[in-house]
C-alpha positions as CSV (number, residue, x, y, z in Angstrom):
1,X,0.0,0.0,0.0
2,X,1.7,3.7,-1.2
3,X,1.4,6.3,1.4
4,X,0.8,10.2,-0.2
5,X,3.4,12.5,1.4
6,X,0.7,14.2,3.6
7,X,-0.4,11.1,4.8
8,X,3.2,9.7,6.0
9,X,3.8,13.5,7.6
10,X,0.2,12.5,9.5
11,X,1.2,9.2,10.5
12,X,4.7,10.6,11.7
13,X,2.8,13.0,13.7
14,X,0.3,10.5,15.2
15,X,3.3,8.0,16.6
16,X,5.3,11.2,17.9
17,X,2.3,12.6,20.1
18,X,1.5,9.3,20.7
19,X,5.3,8.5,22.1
20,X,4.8,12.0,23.8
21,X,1.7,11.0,25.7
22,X,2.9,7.2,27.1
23,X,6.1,8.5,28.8
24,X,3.8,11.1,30.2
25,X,1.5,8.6,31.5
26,X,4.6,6.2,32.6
27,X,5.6,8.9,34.3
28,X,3.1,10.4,35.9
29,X,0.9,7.4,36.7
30,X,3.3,4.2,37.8
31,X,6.4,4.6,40.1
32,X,8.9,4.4,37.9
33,X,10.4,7.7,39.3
34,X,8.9,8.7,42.5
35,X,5.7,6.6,44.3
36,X,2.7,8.2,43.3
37,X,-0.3,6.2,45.4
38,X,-3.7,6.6,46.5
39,X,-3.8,10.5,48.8
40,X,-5.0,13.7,48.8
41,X,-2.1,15.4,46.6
42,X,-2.4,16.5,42.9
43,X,-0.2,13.4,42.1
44,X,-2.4,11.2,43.9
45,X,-5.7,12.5,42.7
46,X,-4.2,12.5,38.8
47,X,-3.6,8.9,39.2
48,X,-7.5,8.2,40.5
49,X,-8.5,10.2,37.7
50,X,-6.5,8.4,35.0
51,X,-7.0,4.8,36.4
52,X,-10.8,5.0,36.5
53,X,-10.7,6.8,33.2
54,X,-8.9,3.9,31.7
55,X,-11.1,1.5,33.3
56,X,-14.4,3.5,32.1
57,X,-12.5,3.3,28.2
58,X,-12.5,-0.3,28.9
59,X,-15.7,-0.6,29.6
60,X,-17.3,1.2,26.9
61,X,-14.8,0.0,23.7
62,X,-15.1,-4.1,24.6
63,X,-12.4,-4.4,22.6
64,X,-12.2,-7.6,20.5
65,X,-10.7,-9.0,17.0
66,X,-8.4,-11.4,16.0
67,X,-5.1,-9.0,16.6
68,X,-5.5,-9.6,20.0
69,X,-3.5,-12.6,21.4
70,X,-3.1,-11.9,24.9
71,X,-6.9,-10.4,25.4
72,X,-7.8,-12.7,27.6
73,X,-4.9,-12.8,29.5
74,X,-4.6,-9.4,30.2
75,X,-8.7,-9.0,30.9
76,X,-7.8,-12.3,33.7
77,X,-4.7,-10.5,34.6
78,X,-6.6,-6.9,35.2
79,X,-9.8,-8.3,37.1
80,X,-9.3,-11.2,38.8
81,X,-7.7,-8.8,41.8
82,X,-10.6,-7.4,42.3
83,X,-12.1,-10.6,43.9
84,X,-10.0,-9.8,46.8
85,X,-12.4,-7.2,47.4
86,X,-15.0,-9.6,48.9
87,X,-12.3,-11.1,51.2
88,X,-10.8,-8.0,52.8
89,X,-14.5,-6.5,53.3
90,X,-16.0,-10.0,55.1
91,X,-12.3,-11.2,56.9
92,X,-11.1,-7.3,58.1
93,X,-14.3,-5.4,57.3
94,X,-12.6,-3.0,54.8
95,X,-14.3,-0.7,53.0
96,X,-15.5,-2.3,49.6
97,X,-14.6,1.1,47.9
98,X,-11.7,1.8,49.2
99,X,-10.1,-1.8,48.3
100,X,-11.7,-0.8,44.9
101,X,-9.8,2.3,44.6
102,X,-6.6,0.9,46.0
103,X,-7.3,-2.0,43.0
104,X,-7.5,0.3,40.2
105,X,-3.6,0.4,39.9
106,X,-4.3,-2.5,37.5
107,X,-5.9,-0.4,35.0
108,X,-2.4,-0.2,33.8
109,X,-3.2,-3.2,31.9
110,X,-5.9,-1.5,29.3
111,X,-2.9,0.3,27.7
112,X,-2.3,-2.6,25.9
113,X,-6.1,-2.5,24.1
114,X,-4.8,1.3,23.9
115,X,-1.9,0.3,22.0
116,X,-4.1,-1.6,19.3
117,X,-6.9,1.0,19.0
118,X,-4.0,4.2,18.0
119,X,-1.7,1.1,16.0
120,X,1.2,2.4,17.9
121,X,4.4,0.9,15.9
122,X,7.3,-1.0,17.5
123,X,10.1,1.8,17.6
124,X,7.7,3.9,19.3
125,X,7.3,1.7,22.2
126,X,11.4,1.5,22.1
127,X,11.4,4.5,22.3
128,X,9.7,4.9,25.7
129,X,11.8,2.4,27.4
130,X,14.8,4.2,26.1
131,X,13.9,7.6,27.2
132,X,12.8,6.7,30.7
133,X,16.0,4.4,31.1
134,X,18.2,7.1,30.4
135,X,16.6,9.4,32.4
136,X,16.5,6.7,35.3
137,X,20.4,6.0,34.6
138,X,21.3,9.8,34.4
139,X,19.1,10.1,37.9
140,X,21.7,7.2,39.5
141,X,24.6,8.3,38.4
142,X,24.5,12.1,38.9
143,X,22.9,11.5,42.2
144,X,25.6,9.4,43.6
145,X,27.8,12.9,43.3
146,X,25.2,15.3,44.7
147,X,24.2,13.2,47.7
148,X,22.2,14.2,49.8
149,X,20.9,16.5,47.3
150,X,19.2,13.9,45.6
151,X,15.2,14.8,45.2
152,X,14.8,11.1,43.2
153,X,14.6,7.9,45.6
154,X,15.3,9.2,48.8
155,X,13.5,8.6,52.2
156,X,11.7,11.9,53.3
157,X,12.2,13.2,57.0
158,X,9.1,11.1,58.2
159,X,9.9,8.0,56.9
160,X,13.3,7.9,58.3
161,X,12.2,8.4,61.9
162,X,9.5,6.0,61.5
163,X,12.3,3.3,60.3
164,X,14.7,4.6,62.6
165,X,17.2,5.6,59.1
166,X,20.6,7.7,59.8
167,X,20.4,8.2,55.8
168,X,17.6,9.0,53.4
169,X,19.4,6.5,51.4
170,X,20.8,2.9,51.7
171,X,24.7,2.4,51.0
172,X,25.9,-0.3,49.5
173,X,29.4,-1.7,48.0
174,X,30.5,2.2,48.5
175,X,27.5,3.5,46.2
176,X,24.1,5.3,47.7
177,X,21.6,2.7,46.8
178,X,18.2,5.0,45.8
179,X,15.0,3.6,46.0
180,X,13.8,3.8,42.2
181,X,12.3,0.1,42.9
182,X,10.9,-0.3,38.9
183,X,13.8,1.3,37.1
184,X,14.9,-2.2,35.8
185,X,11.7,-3.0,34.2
186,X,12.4,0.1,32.2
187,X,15.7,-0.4,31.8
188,X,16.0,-4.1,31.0
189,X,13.8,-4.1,27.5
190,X,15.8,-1.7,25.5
191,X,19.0,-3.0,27.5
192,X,18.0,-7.0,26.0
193,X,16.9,-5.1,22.7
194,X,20.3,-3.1,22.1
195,X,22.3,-6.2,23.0
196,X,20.6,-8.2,20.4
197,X,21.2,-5.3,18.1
198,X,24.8,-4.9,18.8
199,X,25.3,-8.2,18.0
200,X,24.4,-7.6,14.2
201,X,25.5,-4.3,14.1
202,X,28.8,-2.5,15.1
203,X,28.0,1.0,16.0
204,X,29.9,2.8,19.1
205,X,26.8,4.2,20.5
206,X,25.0,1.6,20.6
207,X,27.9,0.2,22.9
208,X,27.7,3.4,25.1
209,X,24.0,2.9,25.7
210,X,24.4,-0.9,26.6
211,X,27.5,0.3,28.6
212,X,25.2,3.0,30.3
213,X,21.8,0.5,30.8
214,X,24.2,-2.3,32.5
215,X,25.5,0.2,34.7
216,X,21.6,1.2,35.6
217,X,20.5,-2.0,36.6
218,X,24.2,-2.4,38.6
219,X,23.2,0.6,40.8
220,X,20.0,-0.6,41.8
221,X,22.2,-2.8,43.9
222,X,19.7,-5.6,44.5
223,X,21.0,-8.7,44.1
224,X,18.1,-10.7,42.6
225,X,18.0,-8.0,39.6
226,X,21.6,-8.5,38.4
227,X,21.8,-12.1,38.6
228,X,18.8,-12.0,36.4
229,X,19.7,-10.0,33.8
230,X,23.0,-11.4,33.6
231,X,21.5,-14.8,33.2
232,X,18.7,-13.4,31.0
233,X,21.9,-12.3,28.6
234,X,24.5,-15.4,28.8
235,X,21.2,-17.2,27.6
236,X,20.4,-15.3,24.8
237,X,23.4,-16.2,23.1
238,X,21.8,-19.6,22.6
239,X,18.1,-18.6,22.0
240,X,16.8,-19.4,18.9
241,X,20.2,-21.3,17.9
242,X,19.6,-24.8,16.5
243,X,23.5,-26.1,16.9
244,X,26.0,-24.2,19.2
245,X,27.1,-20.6,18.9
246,X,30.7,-20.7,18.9
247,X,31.3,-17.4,18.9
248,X,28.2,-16.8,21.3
249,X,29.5,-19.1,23.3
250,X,32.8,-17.6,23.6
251,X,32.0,-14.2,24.1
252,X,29.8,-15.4,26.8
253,X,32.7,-17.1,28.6
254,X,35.0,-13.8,27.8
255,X,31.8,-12.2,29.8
256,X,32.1,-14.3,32.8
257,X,35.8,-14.6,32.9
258,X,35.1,-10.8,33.5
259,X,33.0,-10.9,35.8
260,X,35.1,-13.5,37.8
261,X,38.3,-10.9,37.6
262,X,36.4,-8.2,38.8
263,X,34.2,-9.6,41.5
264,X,35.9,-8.2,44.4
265,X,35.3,-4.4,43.2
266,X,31.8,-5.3,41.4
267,X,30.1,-7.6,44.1
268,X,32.4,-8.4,46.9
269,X,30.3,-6.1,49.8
270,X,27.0,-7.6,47.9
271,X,28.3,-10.7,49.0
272,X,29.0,-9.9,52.5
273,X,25.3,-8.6,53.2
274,X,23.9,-11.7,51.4
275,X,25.9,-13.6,54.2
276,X,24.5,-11.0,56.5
277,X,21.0,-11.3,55.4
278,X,21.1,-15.0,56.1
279,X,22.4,-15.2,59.6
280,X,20.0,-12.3,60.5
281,X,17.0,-15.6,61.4
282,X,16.1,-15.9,57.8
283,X,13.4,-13.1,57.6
284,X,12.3,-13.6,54.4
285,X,11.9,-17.4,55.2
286,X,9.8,-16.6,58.3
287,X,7.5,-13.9,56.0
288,X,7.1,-17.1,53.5
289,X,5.7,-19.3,56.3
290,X,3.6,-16.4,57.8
291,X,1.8,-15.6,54.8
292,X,1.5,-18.9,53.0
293,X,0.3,-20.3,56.4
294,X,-2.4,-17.0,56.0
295,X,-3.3,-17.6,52.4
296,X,-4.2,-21.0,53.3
297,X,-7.0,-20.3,56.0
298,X,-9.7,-20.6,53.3
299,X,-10.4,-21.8,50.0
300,X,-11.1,-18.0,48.5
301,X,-8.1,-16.6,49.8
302,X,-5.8,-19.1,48.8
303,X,-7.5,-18.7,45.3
304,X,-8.0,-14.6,45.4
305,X,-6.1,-13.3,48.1
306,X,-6.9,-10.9,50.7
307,X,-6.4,-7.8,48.5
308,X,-4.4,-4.5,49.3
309,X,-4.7,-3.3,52.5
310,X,-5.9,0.1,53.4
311,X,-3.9,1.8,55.9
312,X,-6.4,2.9,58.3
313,X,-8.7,-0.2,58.1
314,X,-7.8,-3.1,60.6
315,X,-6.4,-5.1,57.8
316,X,-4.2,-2.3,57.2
317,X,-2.9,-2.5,60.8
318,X,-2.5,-6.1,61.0
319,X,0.0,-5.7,58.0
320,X,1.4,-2.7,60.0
321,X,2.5,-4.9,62.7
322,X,3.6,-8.0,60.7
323,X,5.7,-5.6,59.1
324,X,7.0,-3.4,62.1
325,X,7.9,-6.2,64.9
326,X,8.5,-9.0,62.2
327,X,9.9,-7.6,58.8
328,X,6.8,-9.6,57.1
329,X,6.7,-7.3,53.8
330,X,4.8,-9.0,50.7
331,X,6.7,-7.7,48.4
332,X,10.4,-9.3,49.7
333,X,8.6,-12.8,49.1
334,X,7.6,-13.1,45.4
335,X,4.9,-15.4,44.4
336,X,4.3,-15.9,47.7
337,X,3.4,-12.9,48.6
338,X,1.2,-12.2,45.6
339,X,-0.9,-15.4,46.3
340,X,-1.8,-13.8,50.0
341,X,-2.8,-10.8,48.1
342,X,-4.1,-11.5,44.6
343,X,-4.4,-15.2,45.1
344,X,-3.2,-17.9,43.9
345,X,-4.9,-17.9,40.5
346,X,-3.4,-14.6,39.4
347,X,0.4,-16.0,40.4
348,X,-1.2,-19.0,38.0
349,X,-2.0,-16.7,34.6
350,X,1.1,-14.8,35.1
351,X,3.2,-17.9,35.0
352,X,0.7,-18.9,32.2
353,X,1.3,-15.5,30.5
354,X,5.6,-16.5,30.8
355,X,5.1,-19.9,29.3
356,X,3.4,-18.6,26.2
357,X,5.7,-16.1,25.8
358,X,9.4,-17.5,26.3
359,X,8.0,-21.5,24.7
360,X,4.3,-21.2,23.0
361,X,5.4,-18.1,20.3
362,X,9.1,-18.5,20.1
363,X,9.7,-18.4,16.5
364,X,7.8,-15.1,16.1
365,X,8.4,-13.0,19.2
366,X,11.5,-11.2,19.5
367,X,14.2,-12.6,21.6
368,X,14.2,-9.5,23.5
369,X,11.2,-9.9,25.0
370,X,11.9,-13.8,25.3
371,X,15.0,-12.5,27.7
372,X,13.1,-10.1,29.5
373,X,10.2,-12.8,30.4
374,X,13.7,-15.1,31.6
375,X,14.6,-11.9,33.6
376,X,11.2,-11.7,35.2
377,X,10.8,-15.6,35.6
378,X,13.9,-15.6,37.6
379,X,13.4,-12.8,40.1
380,X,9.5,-13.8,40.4
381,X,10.8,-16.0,43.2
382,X,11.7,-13.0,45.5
383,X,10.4,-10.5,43.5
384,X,7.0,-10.8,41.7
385,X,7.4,-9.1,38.4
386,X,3.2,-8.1,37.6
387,X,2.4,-5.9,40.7
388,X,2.7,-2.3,40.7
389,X,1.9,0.1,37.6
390,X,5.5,0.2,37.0
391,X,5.8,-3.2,36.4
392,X,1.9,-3.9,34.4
393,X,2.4,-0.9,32.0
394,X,5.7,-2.6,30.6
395,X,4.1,-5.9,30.2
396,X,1.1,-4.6,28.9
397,X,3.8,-2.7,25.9
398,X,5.7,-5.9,25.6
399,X,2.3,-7.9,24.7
400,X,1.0,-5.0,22.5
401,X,4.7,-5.7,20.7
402,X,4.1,-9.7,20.5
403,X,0.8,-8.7,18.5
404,X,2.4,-7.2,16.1
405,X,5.0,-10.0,15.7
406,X,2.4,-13.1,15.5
407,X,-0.2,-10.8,13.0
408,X,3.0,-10.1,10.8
409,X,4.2,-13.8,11.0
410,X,0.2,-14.9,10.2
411,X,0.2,-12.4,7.5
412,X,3.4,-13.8,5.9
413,X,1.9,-16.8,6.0
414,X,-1.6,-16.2,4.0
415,X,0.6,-14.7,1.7
């Protein structure tokens, strides 16, 4: 089909604005950057707005067709929270609306119907990650001079009396570890993409950039998050390879041989507080225990969980406590923690969702995708990837991208 000149201008302009107006909403709705939940500021109120907006679009489009492979995955993976609602309102008597609000942080998910409706190309959707990973990176690095002038990921005043803090950030192997929790959802797609590329192409920026986005997800500092991206690329090496990669193979081992050299500057104090962390009575162990032993008390909250809690409901200060006098945090157990509060069904569709992904569609998705499922897979087990906006708004992008993999691959095929 031959595009007129003014209609290739239009269509430029539609993906630009359109590029414009999801880093806007990254930014301003998940917490990628700074947390921006449920309260009375502007930020807060914005995100109501926008989340029961998108829910209301949802509502009113039903959007079906045959270019939508994931659509009932991502309908499963955007209601069956709100089931919860019934079990925090009957077990803790929490207000049915208020779990409701608290719940609509999975609208996230209709950005991928979004994505279909405005036919939103590929590069565009690059484009986000790479923006907001740059940004993210530049935030890390330059804050780790200006300390503690550093507005992005810091504790404020409150929250380090109430946690009894000396700094509004955490050190770690000499570097101020700032709590940007998402930035390596953002970060590792066009990382996985631009390694991929610079395998086929030599270009020196491209080897800045990866050189830049590895240093990103090194200065989140978390342990889980580099061993699975570094795993996520040794791996790749061999994806989609039907004999060995020799020269995959030795690159790879150049990589690790690196890696070995280099451990005592790179990972040596990591090391020493994973040793820490486990002689300190295995607190993530005991938040396992606590919670699964929880999520089993009935059938429907094993299978829904008992949804988010609100802080000023008795739920809310049951969770309070567990956390206070026990370190029992959801979040620093994985699936675990996602079956006591989505259920156990929702950890089910989101393994579901990996399996299609990384084995179902392998010949047509891109292996940069196929990594970043690995990358999730892996830190799932202490770190569930499909929680917080952050995290739904990527896959949600990622899917939309799959889409337009298989439709091209079915197309190919008619034809």
């Amino acid at each position: 089909m031959m595009f007129s000149k003014s209609q290739y201008r239009g269509n430029f302009k539609k993906q630009r604005v359109a590029l414009f107006l999801l880093i806007a909403y990254v930014v301003l709705v998940t917490s990628g950057l700074e947390n921006v939940n449920w309260n009375p500021t502007y930020g807060g109120w914005a995100n109501n707005i926008i989340s029961l907006g998108l829910l209301g679009y949802l509502f009113c489009s039903r959007p079906n067709g045959k270019q939508f492979h994931f659509r009932t995955l991502v309908l499963l993976l955007l209601w069956i929270p709100f089931v919860s609602i019934f079990n925090s309102w009957t077990i803790y008597s929490q207000s049915p609306s208020r779990s409701f609000l608290l719940m609509t942080s999975q609208s996230t998910w209709v950005i991928y119907f979004l994505l279909h409706k405005y036919k939103v190309q590929e590069q565009v959707v690059l484009k986000v990650f790479f923006y907001i990973a740059l940004f993210l990176v530049g935030i890390q690095i330059v804050q780790q001079f200006t300390y503690p002038n550093a507005p992005f990921g810091t504790m404020s005043q409150d929250a380090m009396i109430e946690s009894h803090a000396m700094e509004a950030a955490e050190q770690r192997n000499g570097l101020w570890r700032f709590r940007m929790h998402q930035n390596g959802y953002y970060t590792a797609p066009i990382l996985f993409a631009m390694w991929i590329w610079i395998r086929k192409i030599s270009s020196p920026k491209l080897v800045i950039f990866v050189a830049l986005f590895f240093a990103s997800i090194y200065l989140t500092l978390t342990r889980q998050v580099m061993f699975a991206c570094i795993l996520a690329v040794f791996c790749s090496m061999f994806m989609g390879q039907k004999k060995i990669n020799f020269a995959a193979l030795f690159i790879g081992l150049i990589f690790i041989a690196g890696l070995y050299a280099y451990y005592d500057v790179l990972f040596s104090k990591l090391a020493q507080q994973t040793q820490e962390d486990s002689n300190e009575d295995n607190v993530r162990l005991l938040a396992a225990s606590m919670l699964w032993k929880e999520s089993l008390k009935t059938p429907l909250t094993f299978l829904f969980g008992y949804g988010l809690p609100d802080s000023t409901s008795a739920y809310g200060l049951y969770m309070y406590k567990l956390q206070s006098f026990f370190g029992v945090f959801t979040a620093d157990v994985g699936f675990i923690g996602q079956i006591f509060e989505r259920g156990f069904i929702y950890v089910c569709v989101c393994y579901y969702m990996f399996y299609k992904l990384f084995f179902k569609f392998k010949k047509v998705i891109p292996t940069y995708i196929r990594m970043f499922v690995m990358f999730a897979g892996v830190m799932s087990v202490m770190i569930f990837p499909c929680i917080v906006p952050a995290q739904t708004v990527v896959w949600a992008m990622l899917l939309y991208v799959c889409d337009l993999h298989i439709n091209k691959s079915i197309l190919a095929l008619k034809s």
